[in-house]
C-alpha positions in Angstrom: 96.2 112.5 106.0 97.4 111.2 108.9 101.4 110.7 110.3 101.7 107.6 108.4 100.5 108.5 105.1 102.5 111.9 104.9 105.7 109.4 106.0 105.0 107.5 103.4 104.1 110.1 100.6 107.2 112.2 101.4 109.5 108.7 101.4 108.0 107.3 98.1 108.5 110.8 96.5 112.1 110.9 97.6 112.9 107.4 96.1 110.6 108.4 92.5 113.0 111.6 92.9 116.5 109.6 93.5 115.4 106.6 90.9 114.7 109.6 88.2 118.2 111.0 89.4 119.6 107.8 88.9 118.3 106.9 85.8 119.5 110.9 83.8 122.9 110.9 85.4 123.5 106.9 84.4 122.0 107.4 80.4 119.5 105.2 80.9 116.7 106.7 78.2 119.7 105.6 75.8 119.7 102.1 76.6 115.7 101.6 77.9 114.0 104.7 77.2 110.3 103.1 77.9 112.0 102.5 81.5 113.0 105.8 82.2 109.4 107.2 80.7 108.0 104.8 83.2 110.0 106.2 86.2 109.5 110.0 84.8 105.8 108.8 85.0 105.9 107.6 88.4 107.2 110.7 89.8 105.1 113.2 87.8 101.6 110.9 89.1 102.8 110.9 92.8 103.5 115.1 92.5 100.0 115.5 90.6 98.5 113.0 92.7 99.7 114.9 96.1 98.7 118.4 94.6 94.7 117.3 93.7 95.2 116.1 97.7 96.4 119.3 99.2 94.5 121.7 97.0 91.1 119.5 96.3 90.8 117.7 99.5 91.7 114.2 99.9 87.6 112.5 99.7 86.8 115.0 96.7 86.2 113.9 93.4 88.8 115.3 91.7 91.4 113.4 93.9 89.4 110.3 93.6 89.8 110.6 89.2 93.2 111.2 89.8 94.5 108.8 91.7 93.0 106.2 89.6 94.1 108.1 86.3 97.5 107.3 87.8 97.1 103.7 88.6 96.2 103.3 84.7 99.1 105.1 83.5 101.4 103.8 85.9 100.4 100.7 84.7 100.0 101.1 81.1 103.6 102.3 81.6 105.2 99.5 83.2 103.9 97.2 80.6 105.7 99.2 78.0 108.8 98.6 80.0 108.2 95.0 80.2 107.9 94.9 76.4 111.2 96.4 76.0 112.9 94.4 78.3 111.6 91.5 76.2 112.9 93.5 72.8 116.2 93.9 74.6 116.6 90.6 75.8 115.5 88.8 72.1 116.7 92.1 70.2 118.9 90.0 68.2 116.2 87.3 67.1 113.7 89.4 65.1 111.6 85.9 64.5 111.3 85.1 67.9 110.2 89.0 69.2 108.0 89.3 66.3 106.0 86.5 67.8 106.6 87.7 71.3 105.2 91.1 70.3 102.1 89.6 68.6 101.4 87.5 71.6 101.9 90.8 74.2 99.4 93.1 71.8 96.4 89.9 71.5 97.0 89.8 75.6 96.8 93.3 76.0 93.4 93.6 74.2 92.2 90.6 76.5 93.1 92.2 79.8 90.9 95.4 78.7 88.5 93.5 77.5 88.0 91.0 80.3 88.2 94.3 82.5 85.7 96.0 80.9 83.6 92.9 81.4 83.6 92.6 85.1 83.1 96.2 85.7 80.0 95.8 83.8 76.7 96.1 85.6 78.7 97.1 89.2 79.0 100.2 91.1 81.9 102.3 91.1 82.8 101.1 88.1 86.4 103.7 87.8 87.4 101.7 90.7 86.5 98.4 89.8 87.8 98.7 86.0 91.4 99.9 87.7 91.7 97.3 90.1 90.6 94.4 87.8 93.1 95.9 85.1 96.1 96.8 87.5 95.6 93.2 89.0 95.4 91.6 85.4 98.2 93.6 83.8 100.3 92.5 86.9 99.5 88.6 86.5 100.4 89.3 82.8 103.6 90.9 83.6 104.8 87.9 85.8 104.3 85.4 83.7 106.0 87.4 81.1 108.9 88.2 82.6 109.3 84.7 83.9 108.6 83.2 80.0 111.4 86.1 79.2 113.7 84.6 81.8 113.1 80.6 80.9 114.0 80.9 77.4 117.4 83.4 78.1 118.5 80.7 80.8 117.7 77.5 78.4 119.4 79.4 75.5 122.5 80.2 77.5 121.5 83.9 77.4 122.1 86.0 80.9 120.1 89.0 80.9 122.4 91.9 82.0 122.6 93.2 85.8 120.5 96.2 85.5 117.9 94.6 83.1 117.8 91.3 85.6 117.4 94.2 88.3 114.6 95.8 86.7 112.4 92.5 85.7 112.8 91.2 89.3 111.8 94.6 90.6 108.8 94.3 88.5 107.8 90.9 88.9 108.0 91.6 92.7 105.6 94.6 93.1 103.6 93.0 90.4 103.2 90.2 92.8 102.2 92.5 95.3 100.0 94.4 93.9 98.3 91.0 92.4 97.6 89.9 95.7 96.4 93.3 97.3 94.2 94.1 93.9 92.1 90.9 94.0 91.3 91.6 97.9 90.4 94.9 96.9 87.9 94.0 93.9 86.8 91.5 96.0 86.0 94.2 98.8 84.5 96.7 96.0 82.0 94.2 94.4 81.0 93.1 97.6 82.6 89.6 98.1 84.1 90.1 101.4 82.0 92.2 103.0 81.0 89.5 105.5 84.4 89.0 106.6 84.9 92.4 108.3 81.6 93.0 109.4 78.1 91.6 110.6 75.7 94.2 109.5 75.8 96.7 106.4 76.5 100.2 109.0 79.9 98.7 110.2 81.1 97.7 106.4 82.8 101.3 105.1 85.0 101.7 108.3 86.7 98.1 107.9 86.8 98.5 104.3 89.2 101.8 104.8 90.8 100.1 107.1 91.7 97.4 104.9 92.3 99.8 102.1 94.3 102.1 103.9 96.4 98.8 105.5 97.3 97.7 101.5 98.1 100.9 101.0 100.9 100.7 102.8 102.0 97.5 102.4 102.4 98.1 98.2 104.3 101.6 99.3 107.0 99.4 101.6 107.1 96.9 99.3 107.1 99.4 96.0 110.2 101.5 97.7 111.9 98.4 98.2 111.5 98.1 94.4 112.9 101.6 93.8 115.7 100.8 96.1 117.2 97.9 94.4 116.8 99.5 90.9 118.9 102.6 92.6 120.9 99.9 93.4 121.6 98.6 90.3 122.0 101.9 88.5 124.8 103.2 91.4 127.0 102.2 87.7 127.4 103.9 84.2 125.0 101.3 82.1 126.6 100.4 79.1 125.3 101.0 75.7 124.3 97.2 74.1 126.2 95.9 70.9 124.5 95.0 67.7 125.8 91.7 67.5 126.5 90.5 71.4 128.4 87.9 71.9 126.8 84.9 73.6 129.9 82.4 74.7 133.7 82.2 73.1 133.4 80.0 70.3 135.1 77.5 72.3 133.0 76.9 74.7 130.1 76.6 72.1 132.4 73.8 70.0 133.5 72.0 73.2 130.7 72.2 75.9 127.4 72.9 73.8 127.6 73.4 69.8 123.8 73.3 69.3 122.7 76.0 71.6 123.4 78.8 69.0 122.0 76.3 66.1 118.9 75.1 68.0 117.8 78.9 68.7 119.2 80.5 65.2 116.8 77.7 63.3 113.8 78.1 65.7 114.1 82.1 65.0 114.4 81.7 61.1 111.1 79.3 61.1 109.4 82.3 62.7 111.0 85.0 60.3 109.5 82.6 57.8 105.9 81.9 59.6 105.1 85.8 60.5 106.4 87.0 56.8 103.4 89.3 55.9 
């Protein structure tokens, strides 16, 4: 590893090490314990990551099932985050998030699926199936979030600060890593190999380089992540209510009385749809 990467591995550490400190001391596992699995999990794969490195060597194979081992956890993780932020944010409409939670387990089987497809039939398959997965799962998790966010802003509903922190956080590096995924399946399966080089000897050298240059682009842009959600949890979090209230009573009979009623009715029709 070279200057760089031992900057970066020792920076992203610290942050996984202060976001893990930050989520303890502020209660979080109270309030979002899938989050604070997922940033438990982020610090544990970086230290087992960075141990198969130093002790295996950083081209051997053990490094190399690794390091993709905790791309699919990490993963696998977040998503269980983003389904809790959408519990938490629709907690109180049991209609409504059991159809969200139907619709996240049918697109979850699709995305494994469809990534088992492509990896079909192609070589290095481990890497292929992580990237085409990572880069699906992080599509999914945008448009998730941002389906999450439309129907809490049409419904009057603000999101609290810290969750608001963590789904922009996530659709952020998910964006990311989006991008930089589908340049890197296409430089695995082959499809850009003619845009870094003119002959097949001069292909692996570019191809690190481009790997290596994503690389650190998702680390900056990933410890930006961990920085605003340390940001966000500088506060105690609070634990949620049972019954939250929405908007005084006042303001529903003088500025909007069929906010509550439009959303109440929509979520009874789905209690009643999704009865088994």
């Amino acid at each position: 590893m070279n200057h760089l990467e031992n900057f970066l591995s020792w920076s992203t550490l610290s942050f996984e090490i202060a976001l893990c400190v930050f989520v303890y001391s502020s209660k979080v596992q109270k309030v979002l314990p899938f989050f604070a699995i997922y940033a438990s999990l982020l610090l544990a794969n970086t230290a087992g990551v960075w141990f198969t490195y130093e002790h295996f060597g950083y081209g051997s194979l053990v490094a190399y099932y690794a390091y993709w081992g905790s791309i699919l956890i990490n993963a696998g993780a977040r998503s269980l985050a983003i389904a809790e932020l959408c519990r938490f944010g629709l907690r109180t409409y049991r209609g409504i998030w059991a159809l969200i939670w139907r619709i996240l387990t049918v697109v979850s089987v699709v995305l494994l699926v469809h990534a088992a497809k492509d990896t079909w039939g192609q070589p290095n398959k481990i890497a292929i199936y992580g990237t085409t997965l990572d880069r699906d799962l992080a599509l999914a998790s945008i448009v998730v979030l941002a389906v999450l966010l439309l129907i809490r802003n049409y419904y009057g509903l603000a999101l609290e600060p810290l969750q608001k922190a963590i789904a922009g956080g996530i659709c952020f590096i998910c964006t990311v890593d989006a991008v930089g995924n589908s340049v890197l399946r296409s430089l695995y399966t082959g499809f850009l190999y003619s845009w870094f080089a003119a002959n097949q000897k001069s292909i692996w050298p570019q191809f690190m380089r481009v790997n290596d240059m994503w690389s650190t682009i998702h680390l900056f842009a990933f410890m930006f992540t961990m920085g605003m959600w340390c940001f966000a949890l500088r506060k105690p979090v609070s634990a949620p209510s049972e019954s939250p209230v929405l908007l005084p009573a006042r303001v529903y009979r003088e500025l909007s009385p069929a906010i509550n009623l439009r959303l109440t009715t929509f979520n009874d029709r789905l209690v009643e749809l999704l009865k088994p």
